[in-house]
SEDORO-948919 format. One line per 2 residues: their letters; for each residue x negated, y negated, z negated of C-alpha. Coordinates in steps of 0.001 Angstrom, whole numbers, plus 500000, padded with zeros to 6 digits. Each point is the difference from the previous one (the first is absolute). Layout:
SEDORO-948919
a> X/Y/Z | ...
END
This chain:
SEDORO-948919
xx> 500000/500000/500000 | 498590/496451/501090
xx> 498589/498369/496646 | 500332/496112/499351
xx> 497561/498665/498011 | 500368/496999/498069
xx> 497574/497456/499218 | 499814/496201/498301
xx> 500497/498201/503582 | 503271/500810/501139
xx> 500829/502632/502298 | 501529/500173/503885
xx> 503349/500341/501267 | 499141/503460/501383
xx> 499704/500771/496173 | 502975/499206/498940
xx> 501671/501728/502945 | 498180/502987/499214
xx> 501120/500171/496736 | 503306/498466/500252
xx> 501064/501978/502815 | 497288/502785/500093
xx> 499927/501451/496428 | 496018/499121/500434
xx> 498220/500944/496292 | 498329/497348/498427
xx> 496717/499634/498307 | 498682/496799/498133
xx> 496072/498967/501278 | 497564/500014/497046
xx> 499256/495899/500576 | 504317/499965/499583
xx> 499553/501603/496557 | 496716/498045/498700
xx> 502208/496935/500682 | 503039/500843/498230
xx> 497472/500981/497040 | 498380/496658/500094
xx> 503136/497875/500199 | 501561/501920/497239
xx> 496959/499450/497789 | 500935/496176/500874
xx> 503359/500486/499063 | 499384/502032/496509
xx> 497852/497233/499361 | 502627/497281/500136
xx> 502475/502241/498304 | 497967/499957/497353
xx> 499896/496292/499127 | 502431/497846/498526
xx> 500768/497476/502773 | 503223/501302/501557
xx> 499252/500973/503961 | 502797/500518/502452
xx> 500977/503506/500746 | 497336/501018/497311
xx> 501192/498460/497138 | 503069/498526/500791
xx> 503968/500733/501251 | 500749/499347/503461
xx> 501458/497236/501869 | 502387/497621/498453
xx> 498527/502277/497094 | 496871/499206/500312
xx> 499409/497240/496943 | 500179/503032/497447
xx> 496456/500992/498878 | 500760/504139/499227
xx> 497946/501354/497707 | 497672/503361/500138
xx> 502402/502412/498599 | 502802/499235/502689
xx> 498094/500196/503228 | 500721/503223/501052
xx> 503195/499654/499062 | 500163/496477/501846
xx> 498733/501531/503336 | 502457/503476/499622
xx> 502499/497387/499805 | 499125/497772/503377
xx> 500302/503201/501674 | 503310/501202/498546
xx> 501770/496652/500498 | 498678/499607/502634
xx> 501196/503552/501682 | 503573/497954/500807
xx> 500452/500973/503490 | 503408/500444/501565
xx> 501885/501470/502944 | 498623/503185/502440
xx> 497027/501260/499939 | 497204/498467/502000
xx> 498183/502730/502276 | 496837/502373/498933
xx> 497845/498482/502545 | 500601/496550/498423
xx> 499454/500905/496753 | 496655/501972/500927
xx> 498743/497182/502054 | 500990/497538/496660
xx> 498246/502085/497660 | 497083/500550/502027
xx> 499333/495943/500913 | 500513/499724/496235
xx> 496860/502227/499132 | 498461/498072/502664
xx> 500300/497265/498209 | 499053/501229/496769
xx> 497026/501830/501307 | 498602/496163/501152
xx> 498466/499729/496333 | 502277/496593/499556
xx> 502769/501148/497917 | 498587/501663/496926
xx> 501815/503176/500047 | 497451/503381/498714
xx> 499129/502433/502536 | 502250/503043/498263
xx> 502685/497529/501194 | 499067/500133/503448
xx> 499100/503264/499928 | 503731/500922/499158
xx> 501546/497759/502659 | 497729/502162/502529
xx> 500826/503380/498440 | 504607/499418/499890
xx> 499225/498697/503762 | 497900/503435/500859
xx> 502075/501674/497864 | 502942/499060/502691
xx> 502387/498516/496747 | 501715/497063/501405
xx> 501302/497749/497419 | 503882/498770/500361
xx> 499966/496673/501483 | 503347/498127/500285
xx> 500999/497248/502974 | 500321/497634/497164
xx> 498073/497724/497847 | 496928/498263/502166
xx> 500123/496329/500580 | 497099/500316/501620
xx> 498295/497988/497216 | 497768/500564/497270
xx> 499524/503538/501803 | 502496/502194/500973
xx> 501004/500587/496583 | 502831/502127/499570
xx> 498478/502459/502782 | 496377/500746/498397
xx> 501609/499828/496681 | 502167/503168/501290
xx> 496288/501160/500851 | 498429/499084/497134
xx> 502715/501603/498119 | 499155/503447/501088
xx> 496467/499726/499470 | 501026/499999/496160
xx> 502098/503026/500677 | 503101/498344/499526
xx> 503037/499341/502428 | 500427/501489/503108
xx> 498283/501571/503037 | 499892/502500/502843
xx> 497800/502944/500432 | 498338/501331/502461
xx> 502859/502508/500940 | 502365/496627/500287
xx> 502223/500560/496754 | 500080/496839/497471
xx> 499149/501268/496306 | 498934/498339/496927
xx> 496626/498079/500704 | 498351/501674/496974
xx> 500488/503908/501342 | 498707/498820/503326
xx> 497220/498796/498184 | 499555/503009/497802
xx> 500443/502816/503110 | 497087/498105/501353
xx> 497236/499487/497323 | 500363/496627/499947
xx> 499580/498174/496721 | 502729/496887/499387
xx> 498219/496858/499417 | 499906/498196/497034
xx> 499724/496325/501033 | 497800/497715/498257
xx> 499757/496244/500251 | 500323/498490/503364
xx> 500687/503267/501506 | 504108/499714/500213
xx> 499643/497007/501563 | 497589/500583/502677
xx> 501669/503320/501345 | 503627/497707/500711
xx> 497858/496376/501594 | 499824/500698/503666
xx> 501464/499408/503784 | 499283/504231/499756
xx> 503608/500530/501550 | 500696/497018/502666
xx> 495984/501160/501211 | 500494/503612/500211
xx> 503846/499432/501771 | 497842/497237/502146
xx> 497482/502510/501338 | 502199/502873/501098
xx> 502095/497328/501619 | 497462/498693/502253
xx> 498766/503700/500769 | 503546/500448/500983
xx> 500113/496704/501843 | 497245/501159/501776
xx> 500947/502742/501328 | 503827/498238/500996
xx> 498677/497275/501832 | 497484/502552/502100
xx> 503757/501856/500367 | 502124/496879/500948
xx> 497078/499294/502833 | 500895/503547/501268
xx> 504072/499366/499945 | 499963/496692/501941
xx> 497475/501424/502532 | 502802/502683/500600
xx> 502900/497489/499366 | 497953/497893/503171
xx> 499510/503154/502273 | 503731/501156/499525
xx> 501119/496172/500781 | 497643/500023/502901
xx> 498124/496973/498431 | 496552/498637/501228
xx> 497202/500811/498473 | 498412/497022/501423
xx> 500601/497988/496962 | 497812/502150/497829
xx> 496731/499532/502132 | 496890/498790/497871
xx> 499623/496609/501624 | 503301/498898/498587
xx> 499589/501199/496532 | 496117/498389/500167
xx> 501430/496353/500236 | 501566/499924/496437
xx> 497800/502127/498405 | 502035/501462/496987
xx> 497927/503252/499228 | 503647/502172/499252
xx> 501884/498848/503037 | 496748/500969/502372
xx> 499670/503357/498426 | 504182/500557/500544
xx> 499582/499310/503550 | 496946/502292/500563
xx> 502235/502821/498403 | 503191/499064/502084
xx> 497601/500062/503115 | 498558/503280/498929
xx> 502818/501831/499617 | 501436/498610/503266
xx> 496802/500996/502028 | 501037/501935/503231
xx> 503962/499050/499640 | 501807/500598/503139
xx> 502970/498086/498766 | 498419/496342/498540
xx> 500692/496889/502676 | 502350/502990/502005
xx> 503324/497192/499408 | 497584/498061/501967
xx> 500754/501924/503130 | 504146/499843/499963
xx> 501034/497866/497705 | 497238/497266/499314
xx> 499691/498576/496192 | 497614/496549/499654
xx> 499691/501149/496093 | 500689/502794/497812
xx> 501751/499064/496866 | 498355/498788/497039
xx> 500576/503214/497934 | 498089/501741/502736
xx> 497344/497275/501194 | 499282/498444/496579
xx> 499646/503334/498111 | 496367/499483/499895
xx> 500500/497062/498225 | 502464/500485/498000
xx> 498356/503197/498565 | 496507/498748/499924
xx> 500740/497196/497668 | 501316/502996/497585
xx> 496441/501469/500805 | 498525/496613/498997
xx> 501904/500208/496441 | 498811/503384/499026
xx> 496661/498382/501000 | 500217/497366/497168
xx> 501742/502353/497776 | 497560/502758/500589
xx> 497588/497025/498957 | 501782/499366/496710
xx> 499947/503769/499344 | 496431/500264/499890
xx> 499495/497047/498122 | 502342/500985/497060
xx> 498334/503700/500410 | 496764/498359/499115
xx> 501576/498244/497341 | 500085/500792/495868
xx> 503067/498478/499087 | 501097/500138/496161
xx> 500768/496973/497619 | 497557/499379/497638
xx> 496769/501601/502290 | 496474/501211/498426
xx> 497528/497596/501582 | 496259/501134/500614
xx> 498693/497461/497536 | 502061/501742/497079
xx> 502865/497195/500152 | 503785/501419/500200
xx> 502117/497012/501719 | 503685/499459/501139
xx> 500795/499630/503145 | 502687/500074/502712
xx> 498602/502232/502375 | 503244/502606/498910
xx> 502075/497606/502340 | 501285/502064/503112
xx> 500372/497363/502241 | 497456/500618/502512
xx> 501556/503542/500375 | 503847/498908/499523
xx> 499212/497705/503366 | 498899/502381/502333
xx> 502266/502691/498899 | 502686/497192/501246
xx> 498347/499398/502988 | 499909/503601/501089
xx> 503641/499752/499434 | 500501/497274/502313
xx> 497827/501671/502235 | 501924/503017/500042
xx> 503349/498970/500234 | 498719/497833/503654
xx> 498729/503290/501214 | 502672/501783/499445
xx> 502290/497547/501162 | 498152/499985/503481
xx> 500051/503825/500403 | 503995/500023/499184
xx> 499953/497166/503187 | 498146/502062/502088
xx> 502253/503209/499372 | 503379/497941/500316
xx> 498766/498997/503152 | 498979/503789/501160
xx> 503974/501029/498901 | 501497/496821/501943
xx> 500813/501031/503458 | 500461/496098/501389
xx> 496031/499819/498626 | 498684/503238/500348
xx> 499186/499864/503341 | 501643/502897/501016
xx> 500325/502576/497342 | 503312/501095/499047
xx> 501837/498698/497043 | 498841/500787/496980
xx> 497751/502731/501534 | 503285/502099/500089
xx> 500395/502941/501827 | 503379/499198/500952
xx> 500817/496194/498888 | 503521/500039/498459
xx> 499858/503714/499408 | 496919/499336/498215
xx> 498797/497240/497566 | 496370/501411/500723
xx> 498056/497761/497257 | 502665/497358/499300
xx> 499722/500625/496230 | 496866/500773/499905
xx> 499617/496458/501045 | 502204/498641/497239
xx> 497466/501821/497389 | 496895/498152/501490
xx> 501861/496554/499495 | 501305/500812/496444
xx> 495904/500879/499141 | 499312/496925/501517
xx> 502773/498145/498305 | 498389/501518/496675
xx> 496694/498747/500968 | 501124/496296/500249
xx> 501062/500017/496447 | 496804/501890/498549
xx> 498401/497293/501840 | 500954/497376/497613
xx> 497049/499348/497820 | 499622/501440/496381
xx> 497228/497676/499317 | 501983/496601/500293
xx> 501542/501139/496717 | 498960/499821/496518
xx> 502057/500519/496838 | 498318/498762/496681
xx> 499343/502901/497227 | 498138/500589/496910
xx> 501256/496745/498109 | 499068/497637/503277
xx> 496387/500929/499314 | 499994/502286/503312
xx> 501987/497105/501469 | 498964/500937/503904
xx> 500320/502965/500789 | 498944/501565/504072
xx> 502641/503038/500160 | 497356/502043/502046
xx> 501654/503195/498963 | 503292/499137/501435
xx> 497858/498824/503207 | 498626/503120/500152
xx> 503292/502316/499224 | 501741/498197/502821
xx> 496925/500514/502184 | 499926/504096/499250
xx> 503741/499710/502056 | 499585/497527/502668
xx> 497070/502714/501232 | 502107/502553/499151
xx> 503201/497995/502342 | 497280/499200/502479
xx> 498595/503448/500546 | 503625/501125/501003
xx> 500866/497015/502068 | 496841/501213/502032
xx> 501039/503462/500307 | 503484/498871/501570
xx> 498293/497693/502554 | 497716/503043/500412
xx> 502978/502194/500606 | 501966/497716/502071
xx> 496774/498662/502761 | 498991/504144/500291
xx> 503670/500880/500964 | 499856/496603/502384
xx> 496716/501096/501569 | 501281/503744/500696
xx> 502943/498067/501453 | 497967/498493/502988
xx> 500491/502711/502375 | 496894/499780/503206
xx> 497784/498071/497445 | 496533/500819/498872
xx> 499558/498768/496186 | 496708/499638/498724
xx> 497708/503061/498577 | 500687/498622/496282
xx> 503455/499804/500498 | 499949/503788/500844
xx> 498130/500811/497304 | 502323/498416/497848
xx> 502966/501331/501563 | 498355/503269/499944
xx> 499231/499647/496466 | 503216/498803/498313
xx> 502583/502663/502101 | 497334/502695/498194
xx> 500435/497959/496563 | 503819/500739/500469
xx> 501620/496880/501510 | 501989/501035/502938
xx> 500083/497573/503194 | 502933/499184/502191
xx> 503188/502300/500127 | 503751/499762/499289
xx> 500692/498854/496160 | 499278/501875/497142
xx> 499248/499504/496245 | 496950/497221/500055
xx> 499638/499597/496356 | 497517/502894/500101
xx> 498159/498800/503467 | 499659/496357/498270
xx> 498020/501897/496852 | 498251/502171/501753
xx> 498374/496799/502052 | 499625/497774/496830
xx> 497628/503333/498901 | 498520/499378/503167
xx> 498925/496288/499097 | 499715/500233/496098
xx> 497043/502988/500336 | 498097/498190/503026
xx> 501040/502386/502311 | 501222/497103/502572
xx> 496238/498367/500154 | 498296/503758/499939
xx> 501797/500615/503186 | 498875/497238/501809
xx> 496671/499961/498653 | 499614/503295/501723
xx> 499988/498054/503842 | 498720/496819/498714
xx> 497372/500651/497425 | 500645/497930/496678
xx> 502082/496962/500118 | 498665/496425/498009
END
């Protein structure tokens, strides 16, 4: 099994994709351990003296003015994580959760926060353990950390609460724990509070959104090449020259895909012949830039990414010359704004791909295909409905569209009086890919049926390879009605495991 292996400066998105969606083991890097050794020694020093220290020596937030003595520490920092555990509504999914725990340790393994190695030690042993703590929608404002989340977390590393075992059933935290070897911890000062301080959740839900993203927007490149062939578009729009005069990096490598996939097309510029069209619509002639500005967003989110991976965020932090300050690092703003902008991005693209397959099911704009790729219009609906699904995903995407981040809803006593809301950001994200990757697979299913449709026509290599491809995945091509609920999941499998851009990487080696 591949083996992650954790150090003081941050890891890489691969990482966390390993382990969040890969089950990867971890191991912590003997420089991870001498620092969490030397910044406890810092903190067990301060702990020691009688000037009050926050999260040392003190409560928390609009707590904070009480200076707690020795004897109730521990007790202090069980209690952060118990009142903290406050989550509500479903649960949130394993690979979240593993992706939040593991940025966590990251975190704590920078040498910044304090926290003893048998502390980190533990995190790594319930994650390669496979126990997945029970996380709840609930309870993140996206401020101060994702509280209620890695309190859940933190919870079960005291072998209390809930979480799931390997074999997927949800037990007591503490016979998890126990089935495994694993010790519960018994936090000391500073500890409660540094396992709860972090953007852990909107980051992890960040990063497998932009894998995802990455793979969708290769796949939308794919579905408007076919939606142009079927439509018997011109690929002359797409050539380099045209993209090279406003040089935005994602709408250049769009059109190079498009005009990949199209390469050796008998049926581009054909309308040209008998029924002559100055310009293709802008759903079909502007999809390069439509989608490459989405490509240009997961660029500066991707950016973001790697900057908060390389980050130690916790509130107060262990500095290297032995001082422990406050800070506001905690604040998940830079995170809460991309995860919105994704959104936006998202919605536009699938709003453009729902165009493009209205336009293949319209016979007064379809350029010859019958209407709604029926076998027998008015004894057939052919993909009438199916049609009506794309626009209510669509319609969906529009309102997850609408920024998280513009709100902010005072808590703690108005001392956490600005709050980002990242985690919502990045909850509505997880289902605007989720809507995207099956508006996709409808255009997908729709432009293949169009293309088969064009009796006498040559379509390009890719386009048989995809064709090829997806009637072997189980989506069935054109033919009399029939039940398409199952056709219409078998090609959103299609598009959700990368099959679409495997096919066509197959005639036109990888696409950008």
């Amino acid at each position: 099994m591949h083996t992650v292996v954790v150090g003081t400066s941050g890891v890489t998105a691969s990482d966390v994709l390993a382990v969040a969606r890969g089950g990867a083991r971890i191991e912590l890097s003997e420089e991870a351990v001498a620092a969490l050794a030397a910044a406890r020694e810092i903190v067990d020093a301060l702990a020691a003296k009688p000037d009050p220290v926050y999260g040392v020596s003190t409560g928390f937030g609009a707590l904070a003015t009480r200076h707690i003595s020795q004897e109730l520490r521990a007790q202090l920092q069980r209690n952060i994580v118990r009142s903290h555990a406050a989550g509500m509504g479903p649960r949130v999914e394993r690979e979240v959760v593993r992706a939040l725990m593991f940025l966590r340790l990251k975190t704590v393994c920078s040498g910044h926060t304090g926290v003893r190695p048998e502390v980190a030690q533990t995190m790594a042993d319930v994650l390669n353990a496979g126990i997945t703590p029970v996380v709840h929608e609930y309870g993140s404002l996206g401020c101060s950390g994702d509280l209620a989340p890695l309190s859940h977390c933190a919870l079960t590393l005291m072998g209390e609460g809930e979480a799931e075992g390997p074999d997927g059933r949800v037990r007591p935290a503490g016979e998890l724990l126990a089935e495994h070897g694993i010790q519960p911890v018994e936090l000391r000062e500073k500890e409660g509070l540094a396992l709860l301080n972090g953007t852990d959740g909107m980051l992890g839900m960040l990063i497998m959104a932009l894998a995802d993203l990455d793979t969708l927007y290769k796949s939308a490149d794919v579905t408007a090449a076919l939606s142009l062939e079927a439509l018997l578009g011109t690929d002359k729009v797409l050539a380099p020259e045209l993209h090279a005069i406003r040089p935005h990096p994602g709408q250049g490598a769009s059109a190079a895909n498009m005009l990949a996939v199209l390469k050796g097309s008998g049926l581009t510029g054909h309308h040209q012949d008998d029924a002559p069209r100055v310009q293709d619509a802008y759903s079909v002639r502007c999809a390069p830039q439509v989608a490459g500005a989405g490509r240009d967003t997961l660029a500066h989110a991707r950016l973001v990414a790697e900057r908060e991976l390389a980050s130690a965020v916790d509130n107060p932090v262990v500095l290297p010359d032995g001082r422990v300050e406050s800070n506001g690092n905690f604040h998940g703003a830079p995170v809460a704004y991309v995860l919105d902008f994704l959104a936006i991005a998202a919605a536009d693209l699938g709003s453009i791909a729902e165009r493009r397959t209205d336009r293949l099911l319209d016979k007064n704009r379809s350029h010859g295909l019958p209407p709604f790729l029926a076998d027998d219009a008015g004894v057939d609906s052919g993909l009438m409905i199916a049609q009506y699904t794309q626009a209510a995903l669509v319609s969906e995407l529009k309102r997850l569209a609408v920024p998280a981040s513009a709100d902010s809803i005072p808590s703690s006593a108005m001392q956490e009086d600005h709050v980002s809301m990242g985690w919502s950001a990045a909850r509505k994200l997880r289902t605007a890919v989720d809507n995207l990757t099956r508006i996709i697979a409808i255009e997908l299913y729709a432009a293949t049926r169009a293309v088969e449709l064009r009796e006498g026509l040559t379509p390009a290599p890719a386009t048989r390879a995809v064709i090829e491809a997806v009637r072997a995945a189980g989506v069935q091509g054109p033919g009399p009605d029939r039940f398409l609920a199952p056709d219409l999941a078998a090609a959103d499998a299609f598009v959700r495991g990368g099959h679409l851009v495997s096919a066509v990487e197959t005639v036109t080696g990888p696409l950008a």
